[in-house]
C-alpha positions as CSV (number, residue, x, y, z in Angstrom):
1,X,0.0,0.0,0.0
2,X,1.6,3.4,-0.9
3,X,0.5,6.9,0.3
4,X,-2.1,7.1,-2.1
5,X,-3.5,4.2,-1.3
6,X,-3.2,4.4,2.6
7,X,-5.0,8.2,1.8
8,X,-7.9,6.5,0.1
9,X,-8.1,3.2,2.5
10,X,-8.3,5.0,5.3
11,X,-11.2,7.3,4.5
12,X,-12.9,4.3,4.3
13,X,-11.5,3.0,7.5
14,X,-12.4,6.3,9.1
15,X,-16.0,6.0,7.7
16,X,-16.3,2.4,8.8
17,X,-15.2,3.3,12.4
18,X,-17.6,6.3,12.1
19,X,-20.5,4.1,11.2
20,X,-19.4,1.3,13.6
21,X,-19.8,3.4,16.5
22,X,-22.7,5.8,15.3
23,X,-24.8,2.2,15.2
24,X,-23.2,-0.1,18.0
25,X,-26.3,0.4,19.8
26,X,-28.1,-1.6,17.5
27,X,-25.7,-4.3,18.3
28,X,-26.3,-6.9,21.0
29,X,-23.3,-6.2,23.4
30,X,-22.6,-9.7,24.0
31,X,-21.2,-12.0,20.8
32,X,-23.2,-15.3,19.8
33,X,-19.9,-17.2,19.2
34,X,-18.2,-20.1,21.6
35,X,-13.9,-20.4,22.0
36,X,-12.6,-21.4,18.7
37,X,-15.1,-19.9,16.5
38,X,-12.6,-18.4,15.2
39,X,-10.3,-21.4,13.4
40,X,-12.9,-22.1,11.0
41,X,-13.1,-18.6,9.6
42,X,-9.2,-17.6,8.5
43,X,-6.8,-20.4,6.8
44,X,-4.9,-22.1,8.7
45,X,-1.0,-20.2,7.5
46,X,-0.5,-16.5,6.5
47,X,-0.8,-15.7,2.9
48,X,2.5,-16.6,0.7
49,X,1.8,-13.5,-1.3
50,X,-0.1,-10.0,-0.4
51,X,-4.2,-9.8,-0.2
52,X,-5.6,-6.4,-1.4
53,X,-7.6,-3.7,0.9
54,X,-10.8,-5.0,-0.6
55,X,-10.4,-8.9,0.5
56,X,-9.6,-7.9,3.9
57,X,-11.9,-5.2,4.5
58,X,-14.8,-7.8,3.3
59,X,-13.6,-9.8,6.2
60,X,-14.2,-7.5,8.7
61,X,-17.8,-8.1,9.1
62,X,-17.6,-11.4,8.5
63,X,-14.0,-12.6,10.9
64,X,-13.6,-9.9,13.4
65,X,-17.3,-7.8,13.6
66,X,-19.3,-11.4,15.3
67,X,-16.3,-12.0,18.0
68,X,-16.7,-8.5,19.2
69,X,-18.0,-7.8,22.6
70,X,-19.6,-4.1,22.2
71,X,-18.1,-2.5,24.7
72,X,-19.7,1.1,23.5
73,X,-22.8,0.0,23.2
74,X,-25.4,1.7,25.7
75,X,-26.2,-1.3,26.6
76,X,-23.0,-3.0,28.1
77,X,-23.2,-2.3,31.1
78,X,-20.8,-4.8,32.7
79,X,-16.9,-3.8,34.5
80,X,-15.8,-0.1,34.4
81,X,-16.1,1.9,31.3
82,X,-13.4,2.0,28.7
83,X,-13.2,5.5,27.4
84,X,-13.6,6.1,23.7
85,X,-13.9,9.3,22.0
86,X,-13.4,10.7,18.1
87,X,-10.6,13.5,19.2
88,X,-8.7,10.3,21.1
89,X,-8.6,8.2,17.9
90,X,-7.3,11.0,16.3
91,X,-4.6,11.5,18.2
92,X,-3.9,7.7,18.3
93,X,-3.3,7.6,14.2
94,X,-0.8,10.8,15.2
95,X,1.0,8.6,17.2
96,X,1.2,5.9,15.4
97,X,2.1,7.3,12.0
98,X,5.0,9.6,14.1
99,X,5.9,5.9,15.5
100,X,8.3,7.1,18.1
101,X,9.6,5.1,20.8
102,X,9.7,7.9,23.5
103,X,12.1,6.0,25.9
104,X,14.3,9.3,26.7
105,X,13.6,12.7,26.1
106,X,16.4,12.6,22.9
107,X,14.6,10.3,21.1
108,X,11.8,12.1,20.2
109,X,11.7,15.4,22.8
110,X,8.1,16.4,21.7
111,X,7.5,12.6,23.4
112,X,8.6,13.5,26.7
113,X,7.8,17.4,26.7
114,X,4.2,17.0,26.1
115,X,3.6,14.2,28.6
116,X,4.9,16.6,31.4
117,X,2.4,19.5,30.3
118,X,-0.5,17.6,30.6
119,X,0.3,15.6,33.2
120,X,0.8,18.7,35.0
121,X,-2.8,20.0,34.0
122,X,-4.5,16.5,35.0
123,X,-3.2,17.5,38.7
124,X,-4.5,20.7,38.8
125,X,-7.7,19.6,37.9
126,X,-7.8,17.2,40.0
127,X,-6.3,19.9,42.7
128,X,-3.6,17.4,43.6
129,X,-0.9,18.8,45.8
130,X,1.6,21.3,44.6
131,X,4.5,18.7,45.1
132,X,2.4,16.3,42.6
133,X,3.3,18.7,40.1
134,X,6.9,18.8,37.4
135,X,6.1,23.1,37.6
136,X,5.5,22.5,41.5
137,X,7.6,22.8,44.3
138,X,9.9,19.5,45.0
139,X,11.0,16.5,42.7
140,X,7.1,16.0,42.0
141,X,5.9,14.4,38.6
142,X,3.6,12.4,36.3
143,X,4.1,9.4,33.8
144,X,1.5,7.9,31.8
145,X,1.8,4.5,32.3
146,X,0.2,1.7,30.5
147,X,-2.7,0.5,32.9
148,X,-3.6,0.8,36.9
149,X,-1.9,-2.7,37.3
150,X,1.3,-1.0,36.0
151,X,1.5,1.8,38.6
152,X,0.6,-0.4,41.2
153,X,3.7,-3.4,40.6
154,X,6.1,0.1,39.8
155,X,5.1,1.5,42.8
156,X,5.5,-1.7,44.7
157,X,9.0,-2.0,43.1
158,X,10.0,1.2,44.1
159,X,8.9,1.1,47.8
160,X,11.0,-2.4,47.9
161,X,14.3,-0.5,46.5
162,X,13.3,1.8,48.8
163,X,13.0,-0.4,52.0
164,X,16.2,-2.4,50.4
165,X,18.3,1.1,50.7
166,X,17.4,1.7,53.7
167,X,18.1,-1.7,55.8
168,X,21.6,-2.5,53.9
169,X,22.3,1.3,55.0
170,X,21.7,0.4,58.2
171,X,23.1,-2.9,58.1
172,X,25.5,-3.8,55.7
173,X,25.8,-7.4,56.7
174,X,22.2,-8.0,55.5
175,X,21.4,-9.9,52.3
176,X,18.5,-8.7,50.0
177,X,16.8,-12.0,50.4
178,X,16.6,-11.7,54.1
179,X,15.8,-8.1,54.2
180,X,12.8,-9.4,51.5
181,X,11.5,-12.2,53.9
182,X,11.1,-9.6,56.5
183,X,8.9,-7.4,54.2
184,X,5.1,-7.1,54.6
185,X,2.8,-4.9,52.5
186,X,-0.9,-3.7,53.3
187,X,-4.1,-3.5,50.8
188,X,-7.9,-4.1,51.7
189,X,-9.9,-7.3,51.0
190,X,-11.7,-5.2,48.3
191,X,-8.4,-4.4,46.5
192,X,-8.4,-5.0,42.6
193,X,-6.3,-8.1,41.8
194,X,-3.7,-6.9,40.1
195,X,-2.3,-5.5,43.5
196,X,-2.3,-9.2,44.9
197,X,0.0,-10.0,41.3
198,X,2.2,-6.8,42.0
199,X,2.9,-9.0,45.2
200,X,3.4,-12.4,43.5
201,X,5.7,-10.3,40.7
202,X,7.9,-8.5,43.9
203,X,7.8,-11.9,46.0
204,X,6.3,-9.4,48.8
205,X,4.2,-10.9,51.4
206,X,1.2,-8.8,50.9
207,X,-2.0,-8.6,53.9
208,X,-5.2,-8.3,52.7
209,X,-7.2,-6.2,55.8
210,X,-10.5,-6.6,56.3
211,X,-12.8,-3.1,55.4
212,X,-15.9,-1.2,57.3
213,X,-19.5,-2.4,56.0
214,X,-19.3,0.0,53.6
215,X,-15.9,-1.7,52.2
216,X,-13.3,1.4,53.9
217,X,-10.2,0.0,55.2
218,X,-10.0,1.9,58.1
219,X,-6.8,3.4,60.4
220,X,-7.4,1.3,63.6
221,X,-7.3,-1.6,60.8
222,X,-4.0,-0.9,60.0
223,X,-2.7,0.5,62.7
224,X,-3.6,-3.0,64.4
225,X,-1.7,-4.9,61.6
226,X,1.4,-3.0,62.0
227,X,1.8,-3.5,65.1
228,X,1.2,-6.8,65.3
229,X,3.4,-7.5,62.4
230,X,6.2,-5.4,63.8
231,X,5.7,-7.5,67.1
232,X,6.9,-10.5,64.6
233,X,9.6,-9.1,63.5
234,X,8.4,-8.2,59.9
235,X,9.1,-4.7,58.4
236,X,6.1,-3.4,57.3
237,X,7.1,-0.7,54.1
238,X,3.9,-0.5,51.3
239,X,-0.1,0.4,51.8
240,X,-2.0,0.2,48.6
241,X,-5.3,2.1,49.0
242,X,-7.7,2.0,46.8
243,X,-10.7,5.1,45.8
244,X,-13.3,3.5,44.1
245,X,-13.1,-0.6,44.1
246,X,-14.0,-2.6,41.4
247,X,-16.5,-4.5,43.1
248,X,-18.5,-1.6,44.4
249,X,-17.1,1.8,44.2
250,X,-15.7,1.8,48.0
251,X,-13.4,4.3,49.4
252,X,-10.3,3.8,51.8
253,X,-10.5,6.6,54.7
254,X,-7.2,7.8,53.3
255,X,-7.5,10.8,56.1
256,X,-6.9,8.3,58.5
257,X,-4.7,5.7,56.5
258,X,-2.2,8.5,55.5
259,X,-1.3,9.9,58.9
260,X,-0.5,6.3,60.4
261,X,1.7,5.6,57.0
262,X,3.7,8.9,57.3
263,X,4.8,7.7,61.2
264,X,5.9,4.9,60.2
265,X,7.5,5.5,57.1
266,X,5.3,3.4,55.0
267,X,5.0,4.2,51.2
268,X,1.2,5.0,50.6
269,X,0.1,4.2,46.9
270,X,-3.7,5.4,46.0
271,X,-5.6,3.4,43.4
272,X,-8.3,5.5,42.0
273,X,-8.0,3.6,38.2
274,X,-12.0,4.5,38.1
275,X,-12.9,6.9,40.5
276,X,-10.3,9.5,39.7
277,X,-12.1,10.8,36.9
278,X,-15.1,12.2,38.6
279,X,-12.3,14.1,40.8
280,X,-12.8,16.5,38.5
281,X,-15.8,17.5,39.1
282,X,-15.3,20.5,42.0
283,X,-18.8,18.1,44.1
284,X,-16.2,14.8,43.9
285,X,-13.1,16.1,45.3
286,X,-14.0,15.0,48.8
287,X,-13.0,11.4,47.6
288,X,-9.4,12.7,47.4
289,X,-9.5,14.1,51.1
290,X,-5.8,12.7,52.6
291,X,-4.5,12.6,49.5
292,X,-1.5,14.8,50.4
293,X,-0.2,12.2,52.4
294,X,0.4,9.4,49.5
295,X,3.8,8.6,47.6
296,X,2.0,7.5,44.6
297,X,-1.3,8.3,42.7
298,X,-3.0,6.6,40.1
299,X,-6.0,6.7,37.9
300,X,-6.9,6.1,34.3
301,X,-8.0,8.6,31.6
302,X,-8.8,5.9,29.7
303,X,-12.0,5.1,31.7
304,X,-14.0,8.2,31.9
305,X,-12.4,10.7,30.6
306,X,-12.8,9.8,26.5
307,X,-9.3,9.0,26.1
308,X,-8.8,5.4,24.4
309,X,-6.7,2.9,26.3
310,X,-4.3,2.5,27.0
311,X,-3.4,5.9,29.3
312,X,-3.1,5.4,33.0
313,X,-1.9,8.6,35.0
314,X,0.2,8.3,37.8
315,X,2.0,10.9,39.9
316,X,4.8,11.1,42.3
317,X,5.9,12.8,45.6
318,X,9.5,12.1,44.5
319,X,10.7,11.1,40.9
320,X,13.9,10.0,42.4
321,X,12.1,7.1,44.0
322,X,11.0,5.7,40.9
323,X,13.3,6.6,38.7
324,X,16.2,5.4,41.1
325,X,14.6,2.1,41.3
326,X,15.0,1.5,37.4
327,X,17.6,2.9,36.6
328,X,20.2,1.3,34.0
329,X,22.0,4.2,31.5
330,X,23.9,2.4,29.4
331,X,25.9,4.3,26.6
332,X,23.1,3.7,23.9
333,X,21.2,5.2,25.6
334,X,22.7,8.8,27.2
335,X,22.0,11.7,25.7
336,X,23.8,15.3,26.3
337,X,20.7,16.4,28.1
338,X,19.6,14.0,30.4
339,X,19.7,14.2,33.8
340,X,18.3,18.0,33.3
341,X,15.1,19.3,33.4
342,X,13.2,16.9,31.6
343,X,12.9,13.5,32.4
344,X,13.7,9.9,30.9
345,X,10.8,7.9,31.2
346,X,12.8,4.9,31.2
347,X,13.2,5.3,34.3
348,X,9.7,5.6,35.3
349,X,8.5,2.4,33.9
350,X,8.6,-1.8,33.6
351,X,9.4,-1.6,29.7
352,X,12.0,0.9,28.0
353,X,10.0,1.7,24.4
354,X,6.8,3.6,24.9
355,X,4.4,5.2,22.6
356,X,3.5,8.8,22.4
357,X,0.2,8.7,24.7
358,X,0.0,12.1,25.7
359,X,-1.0,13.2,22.0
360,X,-4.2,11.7,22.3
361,X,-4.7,12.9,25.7
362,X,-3.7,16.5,24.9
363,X,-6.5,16.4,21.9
364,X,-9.2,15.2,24.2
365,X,-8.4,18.1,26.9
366,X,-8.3,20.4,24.2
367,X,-11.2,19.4,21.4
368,X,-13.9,18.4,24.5
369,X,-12.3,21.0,27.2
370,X,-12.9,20.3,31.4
371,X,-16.4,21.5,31.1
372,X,-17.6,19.0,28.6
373,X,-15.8,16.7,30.2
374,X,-17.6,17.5,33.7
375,X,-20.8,17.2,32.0
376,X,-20.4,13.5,30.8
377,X,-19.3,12.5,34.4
378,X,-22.1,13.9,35.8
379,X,-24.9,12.6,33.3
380,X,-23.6,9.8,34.1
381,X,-23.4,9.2,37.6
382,X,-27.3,10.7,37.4
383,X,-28.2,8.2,35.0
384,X,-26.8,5.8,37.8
385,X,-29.0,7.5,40.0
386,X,-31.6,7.2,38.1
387,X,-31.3,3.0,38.0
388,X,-30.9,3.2,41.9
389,X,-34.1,5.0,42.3
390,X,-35.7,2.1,40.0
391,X,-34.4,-0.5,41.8
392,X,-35.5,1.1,44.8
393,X,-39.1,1.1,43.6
394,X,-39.3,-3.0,43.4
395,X,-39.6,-4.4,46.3
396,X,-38.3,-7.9,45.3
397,X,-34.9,-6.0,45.0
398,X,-32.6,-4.5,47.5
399,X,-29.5,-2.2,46.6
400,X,-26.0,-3.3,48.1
401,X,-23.8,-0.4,49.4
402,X,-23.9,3.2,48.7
403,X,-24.1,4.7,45.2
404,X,-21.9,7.1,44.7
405,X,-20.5,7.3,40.6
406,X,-21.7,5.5,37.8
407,X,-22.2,1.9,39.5
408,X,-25.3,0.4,40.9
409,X,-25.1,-3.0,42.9
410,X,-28.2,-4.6,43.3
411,X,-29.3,-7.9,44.5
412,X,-32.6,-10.0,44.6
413,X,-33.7,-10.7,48.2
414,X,-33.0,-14.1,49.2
415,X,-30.5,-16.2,49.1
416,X,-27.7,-16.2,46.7
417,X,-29.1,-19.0,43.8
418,X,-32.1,-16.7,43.3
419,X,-29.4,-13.8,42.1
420,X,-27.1,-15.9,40.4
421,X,-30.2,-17.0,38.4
422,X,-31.2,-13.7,37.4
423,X,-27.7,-12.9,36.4
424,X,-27.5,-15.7,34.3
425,X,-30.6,-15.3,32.5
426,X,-29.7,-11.4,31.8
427,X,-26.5,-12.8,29.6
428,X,-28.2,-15.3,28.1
429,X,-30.8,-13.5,26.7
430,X,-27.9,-10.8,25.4
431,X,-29.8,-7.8,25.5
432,X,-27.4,-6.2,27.8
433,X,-24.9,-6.9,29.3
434,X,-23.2,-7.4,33.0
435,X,-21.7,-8.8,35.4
436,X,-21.6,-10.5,39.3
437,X,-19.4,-9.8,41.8
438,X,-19.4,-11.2,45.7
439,X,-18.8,-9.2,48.6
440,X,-18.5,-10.8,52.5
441,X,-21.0,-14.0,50.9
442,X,-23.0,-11.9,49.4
443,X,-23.7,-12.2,45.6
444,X,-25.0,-9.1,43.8
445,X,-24.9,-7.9,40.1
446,X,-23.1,-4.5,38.9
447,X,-24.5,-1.9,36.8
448,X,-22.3,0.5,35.4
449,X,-22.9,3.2,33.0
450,X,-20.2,1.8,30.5
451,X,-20.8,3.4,26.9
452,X,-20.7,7.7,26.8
453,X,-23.9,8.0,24.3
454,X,-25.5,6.1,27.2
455,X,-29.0,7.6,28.2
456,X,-32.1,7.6,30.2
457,X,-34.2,5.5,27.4
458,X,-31.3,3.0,27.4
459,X,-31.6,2.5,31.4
460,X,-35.1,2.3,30.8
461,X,-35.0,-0.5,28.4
462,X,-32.1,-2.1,30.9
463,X,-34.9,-2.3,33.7
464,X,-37.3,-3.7,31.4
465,X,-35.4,-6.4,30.3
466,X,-34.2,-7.1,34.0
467,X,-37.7,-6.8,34.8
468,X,-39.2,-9.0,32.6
469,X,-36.3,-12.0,33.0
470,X,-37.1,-11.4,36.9
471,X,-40.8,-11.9,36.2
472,X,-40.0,-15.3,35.5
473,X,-38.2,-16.3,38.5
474,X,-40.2,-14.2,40.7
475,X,-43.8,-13.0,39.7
476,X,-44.5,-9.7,40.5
């Protein structure tokens, strides 16, 4: 394909993905196919020779179009949202036909230049501490990283190279491994699972503490822990907190978490992968109250704030605890500037390539602005609302924990099997779409407002389906 053809191929690329997503609702959200559909459809080698545009873009409705699950349909309403936006894509094809690998500022400075202005405009709306910030006071900073599960293993990582500093200074004699058996890090039983991993990855013996009935781990909780565990000997060196868990949008008391970390020199990491978006809106800052006493913060754009994945923000007290934890320089890599006043990303990161993600970032906060933006998180944590207050009028339902965003968690009185029963009828019938989750034994189903052209006709028809499939387990 030459420039005249990827010109003319990719208008009709463009116009596909415009039409794609301008009809997704009329979609079903959830794919008829079972594993291995797939093997019957393509050959079983590559081609010998090249196909043309017009073989393969036949096959797109036919191989990849009935193995997709819609997630931008108004009508999946299952896990968090993935963000996805025109002004995002746009800035995605940027990056991809610059195709720099932005591993030091040298090799492409735009790269690295960018990523620091708006990383330094994500704080301030979200009003993070001055010390969060490149332009602030301190060795503050922000990285896009890959996904939530990324910050949370480099945060990890860095606390441990931290902790591992720190003893050997103190002790010499000691050997990595036993400083390592010694080590215990803190997270609630509601954390996401990728910070058990980070654990498994960092062979750091990780606590899960039980949370509040409203799923807040709070400071007597870990207060407690640590001192037990310092009673056996164990060094306890990493809390990861999380605002806004996957199971049911709860909140670590982080004004009473960060205090008891900064005593005892533990490194605080905030997970707020969903609920950081909604920060900001000037009504949801309150979810960030303590926040000035973490080491690390996290969430990702590429939820709820229209930017495609992967783009996962994540800001630091003290670049030179991250960066000093990866660093490697060999000569291949140094550059006459570095070490100045812009960073190496390398250094802030599991993998040394990384694409330009800040270009399609930049174009969202630009083409949409904060105020747009605003508006879509509040439609839709009303339209949440709106499925609460429905739920609310059933009797033969009951909601589990507070609503607060864009997730609803409902159950069916009863037992358990009478739940699970609904759920499964609700994807098996594939109108929409969600998904279960259990809490403390109890089994409930999540409804988030997933898609942004979601609206109040498309909860409407949600309830009516769940209504109807509930009718026949239940009559009314």
């Amino acid at each position: 394909m030459d420039a005249a053809g990827f010109r003319s191929h990719g208008r009709e690329m463009l116009d596909y993905i415009a039409h794609y997503l301008e009809t997704v609702h009329l979609r079903q959200p959830l794919p008829d196919v079972h594993p291995g559909y797939l093997k019957d459809l393509v050959p079983d080698e590559a081609p010998l020779t090249g196909e043309s545009w017009e073989d393969l873009k036949k096959d797109l409705d036919r191989v990849v179009m009935p193995g997709v699950t819609h997630w931008h349909s108004p009508h999946f309403h299952a896990y968090y949202p993935t963000a996805n936006s025109y002004p995002a894509i746009l800035g995605d094809m940027l990056s991809d036909g610059i195709g720099c690998i932005g591993f030091s500022w040298a090799s492409s400075p735009v790269c690295t230049e960018l990523e620091v202005i708006v990383m330094d405009w994500l704080a301030k709306l979200l009003r993070l501490p001055n010390e969060f910030l490149f332009s602030g006071e301190g060795n503050g900073g922000g990285v896009i990283q890959g996904t939530a599960s990324e910050a949370t293993l480099v945060a990890l990582l860095s606390a441990r190279a931290k902790i591992f500093a720190q003893m050997l200074f103190a002790d010499p004699s000691s050997t990595h491994g036993q400083i390592l058996d010694k080590l215990v890090a803190y997270t609630s039983d509601e954390c996401h699972s990728s910070v058990e991993r980070a654990a498994l990855i960092t062979l750091v013996k990780m606590r899960k503490l039980p949370t509040d009935e409203q799923g807040s781990l709070r400071g007597p909780t870990l207060e407690k822990a640590i001192r037990e565990d310092k009673e056996r000997g164990l060094i306890p060196f990493f809390l990861c907190a999380t605002i806004g868990t996957t199971s049911a949008c709860a909140f670590d008391n982080m004004s009473e978490l960060g205090p008891i970390c900064s005593s005892n020199d533990i490194w605080m990491h905030v997970d707020a992968a969903y609920a950081g978006s909604a920060c900001i809106c000037p009504e949801f800052q309150y979810l960030l109250d303590g926040i000035e006493h973490c080491t690390t913060f996290n969430f990702n754009p590429h939820k709820w704030l229209r930017v495609n994945f992967d783009c996962s923000a994540m800001w630091v007290k003290d670049r030179n605890l991250i960066s000093g934890a990866f660093e490697i320089d060999p000569l291949y890599l140094q550059h006459d500037n570095q070490g100045q006043i812009m960073p190496d990303y390398r250094h802030w990161q599991i993998p040394l390539g990384r694409r330009f993600r800040s270009l399609k970032l930049w174009f969202v906060l630009r083409m949409f602005g904060v105020a747009a933006l605003q508006q879509q998180i509040r439609k839709d944590v009303d339209l949440a609302k709106m499925f609460e207050s429905l739920v609310r009028s059933d009797s033969r339902f009951e909601i589990v924990r507070s609503v607060t965003l864009g997730l609803v968690c409902f159950r069916l009185k009863g037992d358990n099997s009478i739940t699970e029963s609904l759920h499964k009828k609700i994807n098996d019938d594939r109108r929409i779409h969600l998904v279960p989750s259990i809490i403390k034994g109890t089994y409930f189903i999540r409804f988030v407002i997933c898609a942004s052209a979601t609206q109040q006709e498309d909860v409407s028809f949600a309830w009516s389906v769940i209504q109807e499939l509930t009718n026949s387990l239940i009559p009314s």
